[in-house]
Every structure is written in C-alpha cells, then in structure tokens.
C-alpha positions in Angstrom: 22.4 -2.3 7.9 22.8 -4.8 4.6 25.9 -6.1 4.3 29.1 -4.0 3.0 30.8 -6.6 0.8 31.4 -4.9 -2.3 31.4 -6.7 -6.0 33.4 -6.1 -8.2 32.7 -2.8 -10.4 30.2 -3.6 -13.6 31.0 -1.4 -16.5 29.9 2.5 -16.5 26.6 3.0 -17.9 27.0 5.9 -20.4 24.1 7.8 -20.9 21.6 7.8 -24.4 21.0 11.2 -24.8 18.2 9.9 -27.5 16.7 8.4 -25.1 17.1 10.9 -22.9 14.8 13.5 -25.3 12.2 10.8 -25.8 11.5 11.2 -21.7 11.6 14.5 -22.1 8.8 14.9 -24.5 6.8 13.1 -21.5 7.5 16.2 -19.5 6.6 18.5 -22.6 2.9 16.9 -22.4 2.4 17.1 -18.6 3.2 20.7 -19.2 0.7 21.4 -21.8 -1.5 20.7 -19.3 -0.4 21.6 -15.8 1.3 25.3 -17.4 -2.2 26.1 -17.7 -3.9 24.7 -14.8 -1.1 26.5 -12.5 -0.9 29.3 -14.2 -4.2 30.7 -15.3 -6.8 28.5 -13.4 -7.1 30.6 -10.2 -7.3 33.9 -12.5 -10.2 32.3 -14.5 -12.0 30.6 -11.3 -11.8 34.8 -10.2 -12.5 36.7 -13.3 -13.9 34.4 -15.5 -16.1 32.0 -13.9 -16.7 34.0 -11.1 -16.2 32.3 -8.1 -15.7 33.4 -5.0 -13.2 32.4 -2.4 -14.4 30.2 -0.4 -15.7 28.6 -3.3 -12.4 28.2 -4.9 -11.0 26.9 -1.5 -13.6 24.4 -1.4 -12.4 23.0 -4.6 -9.1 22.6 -4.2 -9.5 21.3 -0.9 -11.9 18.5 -1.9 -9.4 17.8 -4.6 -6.6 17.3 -2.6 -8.1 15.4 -0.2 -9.3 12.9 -3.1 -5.6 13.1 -4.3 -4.4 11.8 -0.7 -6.3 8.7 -1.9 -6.2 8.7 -5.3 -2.3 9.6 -5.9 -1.0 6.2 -3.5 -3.5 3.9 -5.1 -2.1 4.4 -8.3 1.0 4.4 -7.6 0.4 0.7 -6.2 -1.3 0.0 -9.5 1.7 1.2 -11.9 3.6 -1.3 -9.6 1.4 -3.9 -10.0 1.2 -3.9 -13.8 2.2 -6.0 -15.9 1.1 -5.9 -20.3 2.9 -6.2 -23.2 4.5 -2.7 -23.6 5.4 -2.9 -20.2 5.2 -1.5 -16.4 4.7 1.9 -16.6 4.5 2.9 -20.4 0.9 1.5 -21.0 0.1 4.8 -18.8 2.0 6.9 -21.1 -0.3 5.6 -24.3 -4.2 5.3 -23.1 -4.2 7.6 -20.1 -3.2 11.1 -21.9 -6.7 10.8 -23.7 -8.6 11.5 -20.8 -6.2 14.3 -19.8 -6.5 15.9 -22.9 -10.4 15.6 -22.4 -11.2 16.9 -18.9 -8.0 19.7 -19.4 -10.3 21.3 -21.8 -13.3 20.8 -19.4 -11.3 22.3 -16.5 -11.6 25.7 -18.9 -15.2 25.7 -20.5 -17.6 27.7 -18.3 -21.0 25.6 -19.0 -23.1 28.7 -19.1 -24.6 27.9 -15.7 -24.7 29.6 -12.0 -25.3 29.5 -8.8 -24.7 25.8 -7.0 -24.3 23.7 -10.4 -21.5 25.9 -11.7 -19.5 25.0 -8.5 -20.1 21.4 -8.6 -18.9 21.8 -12.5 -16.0 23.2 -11.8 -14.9 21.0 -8.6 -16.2 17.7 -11.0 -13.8 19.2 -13.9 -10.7 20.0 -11.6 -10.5 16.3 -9.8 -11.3 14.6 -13.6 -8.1 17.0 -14.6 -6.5 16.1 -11.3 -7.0 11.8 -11.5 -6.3 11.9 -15.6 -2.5 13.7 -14.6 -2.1 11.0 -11.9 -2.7 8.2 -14.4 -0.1 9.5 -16.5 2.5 11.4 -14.5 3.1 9.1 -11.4 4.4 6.1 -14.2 5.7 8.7 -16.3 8.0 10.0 -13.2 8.8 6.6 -12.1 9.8 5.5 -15.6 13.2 7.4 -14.9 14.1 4.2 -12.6 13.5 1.8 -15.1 15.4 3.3 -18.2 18.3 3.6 -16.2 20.6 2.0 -13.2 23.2 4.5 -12.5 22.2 7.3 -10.2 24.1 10.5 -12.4 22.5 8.7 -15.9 18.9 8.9 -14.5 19.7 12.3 -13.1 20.3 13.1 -17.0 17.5 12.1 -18.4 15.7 13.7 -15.4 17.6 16.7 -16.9 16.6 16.3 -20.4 12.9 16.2 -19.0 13.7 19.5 -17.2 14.6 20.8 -20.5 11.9 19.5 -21.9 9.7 21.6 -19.6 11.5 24.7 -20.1 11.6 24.7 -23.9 7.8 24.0 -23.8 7.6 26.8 -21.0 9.1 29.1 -23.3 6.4 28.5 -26.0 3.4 28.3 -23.9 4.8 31.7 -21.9 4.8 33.7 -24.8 1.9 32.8 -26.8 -0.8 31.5 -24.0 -2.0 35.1 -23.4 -1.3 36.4 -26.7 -3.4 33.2 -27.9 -6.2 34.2 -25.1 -6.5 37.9 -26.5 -6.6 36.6 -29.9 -9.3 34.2 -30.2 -11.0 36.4 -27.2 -10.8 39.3 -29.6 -10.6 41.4 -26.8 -7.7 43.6 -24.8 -8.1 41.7 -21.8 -9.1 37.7 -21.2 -12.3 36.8 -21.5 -14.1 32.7 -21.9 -14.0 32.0 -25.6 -10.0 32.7 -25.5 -9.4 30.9 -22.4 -11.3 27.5 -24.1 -9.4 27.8 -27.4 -6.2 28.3 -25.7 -6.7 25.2 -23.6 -8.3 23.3 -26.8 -4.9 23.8 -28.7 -3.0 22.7 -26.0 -5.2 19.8 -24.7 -4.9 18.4 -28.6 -1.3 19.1 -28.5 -0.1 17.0 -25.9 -1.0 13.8 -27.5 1.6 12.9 -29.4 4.1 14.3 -26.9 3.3 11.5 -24.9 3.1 8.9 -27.4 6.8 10.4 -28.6 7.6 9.1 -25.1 6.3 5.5 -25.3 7.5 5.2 -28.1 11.2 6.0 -27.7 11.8 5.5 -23.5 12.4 1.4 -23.3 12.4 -0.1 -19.8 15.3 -2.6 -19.2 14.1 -5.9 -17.9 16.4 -5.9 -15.4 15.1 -3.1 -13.4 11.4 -4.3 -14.6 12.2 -7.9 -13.4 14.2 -6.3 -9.9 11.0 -3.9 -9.4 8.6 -7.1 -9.4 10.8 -9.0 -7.6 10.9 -6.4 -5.0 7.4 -6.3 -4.5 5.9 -5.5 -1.1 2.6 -5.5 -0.1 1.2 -1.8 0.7 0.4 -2.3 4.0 4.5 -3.2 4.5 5.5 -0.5 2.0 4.0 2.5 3.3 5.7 2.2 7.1 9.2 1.6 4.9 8.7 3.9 2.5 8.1 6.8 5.4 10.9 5.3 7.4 13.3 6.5 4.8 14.5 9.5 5.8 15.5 10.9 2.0 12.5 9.7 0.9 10.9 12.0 3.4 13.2 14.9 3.0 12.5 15.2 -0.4 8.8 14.9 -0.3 8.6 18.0 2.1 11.4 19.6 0.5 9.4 19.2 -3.1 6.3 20.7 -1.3 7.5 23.2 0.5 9.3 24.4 -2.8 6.5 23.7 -5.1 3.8 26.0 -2.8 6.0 28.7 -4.0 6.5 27.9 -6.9 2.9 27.5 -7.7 1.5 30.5 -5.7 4.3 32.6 -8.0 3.2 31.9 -10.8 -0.4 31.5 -10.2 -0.4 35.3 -9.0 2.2 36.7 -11.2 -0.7 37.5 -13.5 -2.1 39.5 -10.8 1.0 41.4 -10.4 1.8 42.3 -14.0 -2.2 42.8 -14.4 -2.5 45.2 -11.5 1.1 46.7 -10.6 3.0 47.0 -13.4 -0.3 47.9 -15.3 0.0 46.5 -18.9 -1.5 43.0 -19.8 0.8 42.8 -23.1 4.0 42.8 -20.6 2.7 39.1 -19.4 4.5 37.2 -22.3 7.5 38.8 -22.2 8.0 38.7 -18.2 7.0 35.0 -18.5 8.6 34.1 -22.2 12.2 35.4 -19.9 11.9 33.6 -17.1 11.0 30.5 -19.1 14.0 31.0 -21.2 16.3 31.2 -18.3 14.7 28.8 -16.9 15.9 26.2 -19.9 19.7 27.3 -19.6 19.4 26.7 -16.0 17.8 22.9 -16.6 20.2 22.5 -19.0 23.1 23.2 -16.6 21.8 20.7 -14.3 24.1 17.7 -15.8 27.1 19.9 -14.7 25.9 21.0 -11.8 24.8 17.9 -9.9 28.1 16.5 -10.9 30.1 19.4 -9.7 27.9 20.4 -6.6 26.4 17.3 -6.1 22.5 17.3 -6.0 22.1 18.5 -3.0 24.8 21.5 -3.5 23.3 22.3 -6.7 20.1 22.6 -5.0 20.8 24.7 -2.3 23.1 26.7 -4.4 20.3 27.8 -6.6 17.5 28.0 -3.6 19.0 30.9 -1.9 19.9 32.4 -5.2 16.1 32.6 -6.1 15.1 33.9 -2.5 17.5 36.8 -2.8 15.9 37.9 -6.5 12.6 37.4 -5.2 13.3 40.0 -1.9 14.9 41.9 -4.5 11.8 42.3 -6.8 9.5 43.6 -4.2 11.6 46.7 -3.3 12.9 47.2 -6.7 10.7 45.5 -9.3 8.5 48.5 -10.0 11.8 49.4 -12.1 10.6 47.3 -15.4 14.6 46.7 -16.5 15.5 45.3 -12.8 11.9 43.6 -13.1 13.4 41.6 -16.1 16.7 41.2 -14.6 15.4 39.5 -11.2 12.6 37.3 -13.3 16.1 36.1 -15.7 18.0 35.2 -12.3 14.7 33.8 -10.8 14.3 31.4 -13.9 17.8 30.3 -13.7 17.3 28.9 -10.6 13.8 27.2 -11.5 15.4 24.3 -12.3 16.2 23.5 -8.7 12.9 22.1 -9.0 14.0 19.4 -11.3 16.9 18.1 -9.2 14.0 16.2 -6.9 13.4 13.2 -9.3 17.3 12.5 -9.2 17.1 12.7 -5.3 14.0 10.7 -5.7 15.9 7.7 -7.4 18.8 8.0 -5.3 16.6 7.5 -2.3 14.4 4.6 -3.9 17.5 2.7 -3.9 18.7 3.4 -0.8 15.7 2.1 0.4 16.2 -0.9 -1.5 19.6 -0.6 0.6 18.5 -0.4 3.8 14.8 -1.2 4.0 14.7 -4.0 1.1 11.5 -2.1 0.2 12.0 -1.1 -3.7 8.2 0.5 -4.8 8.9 2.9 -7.3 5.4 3.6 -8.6 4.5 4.1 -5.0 7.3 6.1 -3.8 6.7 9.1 -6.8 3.3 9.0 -6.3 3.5 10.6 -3.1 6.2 13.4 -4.7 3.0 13.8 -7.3 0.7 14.0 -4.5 2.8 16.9 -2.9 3.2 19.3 -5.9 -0.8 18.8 -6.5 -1.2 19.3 -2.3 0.9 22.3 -3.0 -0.8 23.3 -5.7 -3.9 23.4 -3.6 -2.5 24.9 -1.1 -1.1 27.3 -2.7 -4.3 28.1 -4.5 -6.6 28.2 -1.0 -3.6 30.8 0.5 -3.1 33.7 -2.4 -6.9 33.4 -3.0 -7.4 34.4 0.8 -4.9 36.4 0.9 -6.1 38.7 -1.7 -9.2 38.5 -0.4 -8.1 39.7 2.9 -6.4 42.6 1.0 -9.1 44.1 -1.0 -8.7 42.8 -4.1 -11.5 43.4 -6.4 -11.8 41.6 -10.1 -11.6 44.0 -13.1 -11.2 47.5 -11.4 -8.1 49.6 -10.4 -6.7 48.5 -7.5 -5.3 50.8 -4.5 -2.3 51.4 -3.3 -2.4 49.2 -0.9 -4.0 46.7 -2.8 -1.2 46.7 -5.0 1.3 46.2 -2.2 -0.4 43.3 -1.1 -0.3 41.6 -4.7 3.7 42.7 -4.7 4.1 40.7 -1.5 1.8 38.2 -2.0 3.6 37.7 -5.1 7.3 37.8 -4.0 7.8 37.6 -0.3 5.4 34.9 0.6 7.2 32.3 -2.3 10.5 33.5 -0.7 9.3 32.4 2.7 8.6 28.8 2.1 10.9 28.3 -0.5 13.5 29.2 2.3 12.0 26.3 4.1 12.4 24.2 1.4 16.0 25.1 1.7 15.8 23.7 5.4 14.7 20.5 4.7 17.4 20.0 1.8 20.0 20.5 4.6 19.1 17.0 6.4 19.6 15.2 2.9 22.5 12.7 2.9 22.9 10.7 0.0 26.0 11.7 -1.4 27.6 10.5 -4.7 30.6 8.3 -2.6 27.7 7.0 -0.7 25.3 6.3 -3.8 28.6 4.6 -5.0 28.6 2.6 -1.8 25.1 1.3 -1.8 25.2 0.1 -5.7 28.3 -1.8 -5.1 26.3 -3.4 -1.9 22.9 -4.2 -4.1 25.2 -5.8 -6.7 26.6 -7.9 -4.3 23.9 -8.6 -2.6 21.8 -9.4 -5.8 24.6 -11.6 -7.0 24.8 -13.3 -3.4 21.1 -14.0 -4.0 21.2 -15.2 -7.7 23.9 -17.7 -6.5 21.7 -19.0 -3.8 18.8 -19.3 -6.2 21.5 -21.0 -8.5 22.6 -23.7 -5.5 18.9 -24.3 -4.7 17.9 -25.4 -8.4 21.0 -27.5 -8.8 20.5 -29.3 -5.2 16.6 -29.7 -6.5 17.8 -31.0 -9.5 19.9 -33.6 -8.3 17.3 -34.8 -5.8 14.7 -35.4 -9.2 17.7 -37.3 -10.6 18.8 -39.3 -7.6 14.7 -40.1 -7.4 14.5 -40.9 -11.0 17.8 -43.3 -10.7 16.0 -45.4 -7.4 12.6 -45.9 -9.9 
C-alpha cells in the first residue's frame, strides 16, 4: 500500500460541459458505425448474403481472435505516441478514414459465392473490426486525459452516453426506413443495406474531427501518462492484478453479450413475432429515446447512487422488463412500455468508462502502473469479444430452433426467437450484475487515493527538485576549484 499522507486539497475541478459535447460527438461517430454492424450485420450475413451458420461463426470467431491481438497492441501504441496534436487525438483525425471505408465494405455483397464470398466477408468484418480499434481504444482513453477528477470525467463520459443515444435515436428510426427506401422494396434487400451504410460511413467523418477539434488533452495528465510508462511485459501482470480493472472488464462483457445479442435479434423478433417490418423504427426509435433520458440522468445518478449503485439499480431494472416482455410482449402497448423501461436502463452501459478511470488510477495508487491506452483496450476488446460472441450463440441458437430465412415461422419457431430475444440477454446481464457486486471503489475512497497521488507526486517533484539543486551546486563547486 502507497503511502496515506494526504496534501492539502487542490481546487475543485468544475466540469466544461463544451468540452464535454465535443467528446461526445466522438461517441456519435463510433455509432455510425458499430449501430449498424450490431444491429443489422447478423440479419444481412443470414438473409442477404446468405451465409450459413457455421459460416458466420467462423467469422466472428477469427475476428475475435485477431482482436485478442490486435486490441492490446494498440492500446500500447496510443501510449506510446507522441505528435504534435497529441497522445491520443492523432487517432481521432486519420484513423476514421479507414473506418468509414471498410464500414461500407462490411455491407457490399461483391456479387460472388461459394468460398470467395466467405473470405470477403471475414476480410471486410476484421478491416471494420482493426479501423474501430484505431479510433475507439484512444478515443475511450481520451476521457483520462481531458480530465483529473473522477465525477468530471464521469461527465463527460455522460455527455458521450448522450451522444450515443441522440444518434441512436436518428439511426433507429430511419436505418430501416432508409433500407426500404433506396431498396424500393417492402422488406430489406442489398442495394438498401449499401446505401444505408454509405450515408452513414460518410457521415461519421466530421463527427470525429468535431472531437479533435474541441477535446484538448491537459499536459499534465499527458506528461503523468508518459511518465508512468511501463513496459508491456510489466503492465499486463499489473493491469490484471487490479481487481476493478478486472471487475469491470467482465462486468462490461458479460453485459455487452446481452446487449449485443438483443439487439442483433430484435429484428428477428419484430420481423417474425410481432409480424410487421414497419413496427422496427418505432420499437427501436423508443427505446433509443429512453435510452438518452436515461444517459442523461447519469450525472445525477452516479453522484446520488454512486457508480456502482447506479449501475446495479438500473441492471436489475432491465432484467425484470426483459422477463416481462416474453410473457407479455405479444401485447404491442406493453411491448412499448417494457422497450421504454428497457432503454432507460441502457445507459448502465455507459457507467463502465467512469469505473474504468476510477480503476486506472487506483492502479496508479496501488500498482504505480498508469497505462491508459492499454487498460481501455481490453474494455474494447471485450464489447467486440461480446459482440462475437453474441453473434456465434443467437446464430446457433436459431439454428437449433428451426429458423428458416424469409418464410413464416412456426409456433415454436417463434417462441424460440421470443426467448432467444428476451430471456437469454436477461440471463447474462444478471451475471453482469454479479460481477458489479465485488466492485469497490467508492467516491470517499476515490477521494482518498487522489489526495495520496497528490502527495505522492508532490513528494516526488520535491525530490527531483533536491536532486537538481544538489547537482547544481556540485557543477558550481567544480567550476569554482578550475
């Protein structure tokens, strides 16, 4: 344990709520991307493309397994860097070029078959998959190097939450009407899928650049972050010895395969069970909506409940609405009501970045190991792990049900899209939940460990002080004999 001594209290860092909406345009661009990729990728690999199964497993697998590589090595490299505009915002201004370019190719068909049009497809999804690692794992760490104080950084993590549901609300209620329309057609088909993803793969430019442009990092944490520096083969055992660090990456996983497998299938179910295509924006445009009130109670919520309160407060909310919507959701006014409550509580999802910081610096605390890049690329690594994941299970699983592309579906066909689309999320979400319960980093103990790192920093800048005035005098003393 590092030494208790506290300093005395620096002045309150208040929070720039400017600032705070230039970060969250960062988050408005990752979801121009990812809302589609989650959303309607596993549907298009299906009825679109024309994959099968195993196919689609394959793919996701072999992504993931390049992300297990991929996601830490860049994380080391954001660390690393060093260039004019900074650590991490270079990232934010050259890397969301290639993301626009292989998000489009992650939704063009190629006109091929057989072998090549697998290999396409895999090549497409880990070009998508490494171009939202080069931007996201700086973009998310960026957080800890606009801000010191752990409830101002949970703010702007806040503003990027809202971020993500105001730009959820847009893309819910037009990416399907935008499909149809430049599909022509009363149900999805290839030309709509590539024009939707063309709009949005143009469109998230200058969200990013927004970002960069407006999200300065202060030179203290830049100069604290280098100065912190630990070689990888020290940093990984540290950064896995922290327990919070831990917690939250399995919590974030856990939570994210649920998540993901939601709203990857939800198309299913309003496809399938509730029978009407054209109910797909509305279903998604409410929970989206709900979903920005909830991110937008997250300032007041963390504060009140503490992170970890808010979070579990919300969590079992969720699970409850989603047990409700498989015995009731056939009801189309209870459907709506359970997918408001359910987008409410989305934004628990957005109070991991905040824990994230909080555990970086306890870390830093505890460990003297302070790799920010590094630690939020593994938090990346586990929503795209659960992403996959996600992915490889409902794909099976409706497999193993029956499911067949295009056609009517059974009665019990339909009951295994209800479930797979309700009870399985509520399953691991509630393990999610679990995890949460082993977090400790409480706001009097956050308080506890700045006051120790100021103290300690200040004992160290002292030192450093002592050591150049006792080299000093030596040089003079040296001079004065010649």
């Amino acid at each position: 344990m590092r030494n208790s001594t506290a300093a005395a209290p620096a002045a309150k860092e208040k929070t720039n709520w400017l600032t705070g909406a230039f970060y969250g345009m960062g988050e408005v661009g990752c979801q121009m991307s990812w809302y589609m990729i989650s959303t309607y990728l596993t549907v298009f690999y299906t009825d679109i493309v024309g994959l099968s199964a195993a196919a689609i497993s394959m793919i996701f697998i072999i992504a993931r397994v390049w992300d297990a590589v991929n996601d830490p090595m860049m994380g080391v490299i954001a660390d690393k860097t060093k260039s004019r505009w900074g650590k991490f915002r270079p990232y934010l201004l050259f890397a969301p070029i290639f993301l626009s370019i292989f998000n489009l190719l992650t939704f063009s068909t190629f006109n091929v078959s057989g072998t090549i049009k697998v290999v396409l497809a895999l090549l497409t999804y880990v070009g998508a998959g490494m171009a939202y690692t080069a931007v996201c794992i700086p973009y998310q760490g960026l957080v800890n190097l606009i801000a010191k104080d752990s409830q101002v950084r949970m703010n702007y993590a806040s503003c990027r939450a809202i971020g993500s549901g105001a730009i959820g609300i847009a893309l819910s209620a037009v990416s399907m009407p935008l499909i149809l329309f430049f599909g022509k057609s009363k149900t999805p088909n290839a030309h709509g899928y590539f024009m939707t993803a063309l709009i949005a793969s143009i469109a998230l430019l200058p969200c990013f650049w927004i970002c960069f442009a407006g999200c300065k990092e202060r030179p203290d944490e830049v100069a604290m972050t280098e100065a912190k520096h630990t070689p990888i083969k020290e940093a990984l055992p540290a950064v896995f010895k922290n327990k919070n660090i831990v917690i939250t990456i399995l919590s974030t996983f856990s939570g994210a395969i649920g998540a993901m497998a939601r709203m990857s299938m939800l198309t299913f179910y309003i496809l399938y069970v509730v029978g009407n295509p054209m109910m797909i924006a509305p279903i998604f445009t409410t929970m989206t909506v709900c979903q920005l009130i909830g991110n937008a109670s997250l300032p007041w919520g963390t504060k009140t409940f503490t992170k970890k309160g808010y979070m579990l407060i919300t969590t079992f909310i969720q699970i409850g609405a989603l047990v409700a919507i498989f015995f009731f959701g056939t009801d189309i006014r209870l459907l709506f009501v359970f997918s408001a409550i359910i987008g409410l509580c989305m934004c628990n999802g957005s109070i991991a970045p905040g824990m994230m910081a909080d555990s970086i610096e306890y870390g830093d605390w505890k460990y003297g190991v302070r790799e920010v890049g590094l630690t939020f690329s593994f938090v990346g690594f586990s929503v795209k792990l659960a992403t996959a994941v996600s992915g490889v299970v409902t794909v099976q699983l409706l497999n193993a049900i029956g499911y067949v592309p295009n056609v009517e579906q059974t009665a019990s066909v339909k009951m295994g899209i209800n479930a797979i689309v309700n009870l399985f999320p509520a399953a691991v979400i509630l393990v999610s939940a679990i995890f949460i319960f082993f977090y400790d980093l409480s706001p009097k103990k956050m308080d506890q460990i700045y006051a120790d790192l100021e103290a300690r920093r200040g004992a160290e800048a002292e030192k450093a002080a002592r050591a150049e005035e006792q080299t000093d005098a030596a040089i003079e003393a040296d001079n004065e004999q010649l």
